[in-house]
N, C-alpha and C positions, 0 to 999 in steps of 0.2 A: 485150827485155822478158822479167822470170824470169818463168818455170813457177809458176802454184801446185800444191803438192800435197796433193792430198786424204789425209788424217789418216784410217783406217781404224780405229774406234774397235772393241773386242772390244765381242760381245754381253753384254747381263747377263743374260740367260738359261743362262747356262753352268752355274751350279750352283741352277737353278731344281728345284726337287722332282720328281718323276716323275708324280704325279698333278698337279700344276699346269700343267704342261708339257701332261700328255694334255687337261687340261679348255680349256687356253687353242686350240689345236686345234679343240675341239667348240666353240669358240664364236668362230672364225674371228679369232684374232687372232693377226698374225705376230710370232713370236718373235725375227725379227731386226730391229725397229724397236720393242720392248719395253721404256719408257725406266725402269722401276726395276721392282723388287718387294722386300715385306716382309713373313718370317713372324712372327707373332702367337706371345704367349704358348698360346692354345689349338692351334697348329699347323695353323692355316688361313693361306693367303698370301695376301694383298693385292697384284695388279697392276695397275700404272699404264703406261695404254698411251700412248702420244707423242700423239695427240689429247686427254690430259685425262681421260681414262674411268676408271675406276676397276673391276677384280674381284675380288670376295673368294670366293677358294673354302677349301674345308675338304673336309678328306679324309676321303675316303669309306671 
């Protein structure tokens, strides 16, 4: 019987902002199950967590 092997997919948090990063943090959500984010023309980012949730932070 083969082996499955589990596909280790890289984070997309990898080149997430640094205040995004630190806000997502303060609001308990783990960045290594972080299924996208997107910054805004105003320079706020928009995270979508693997539940569905949505964050929009703006820097501060």
């Amino acid at each position: 019987m083969p082996r499955s092997k589990r596909h280790v997919e890289p984070t997309v948090a990898v080149d997430l902002p640094e205040f995004a990063a630190a806000a997502a943090q303060r609001m308990g959500i783990d960045l290594t199950v972080l299924h996208r984010w997107v910054m805004r023309p105003d320079g706020s980012v928009v995270l979508l967590c693997a539940n569905g949730m949505k964050f929009v932070v703006s820097p501060d």
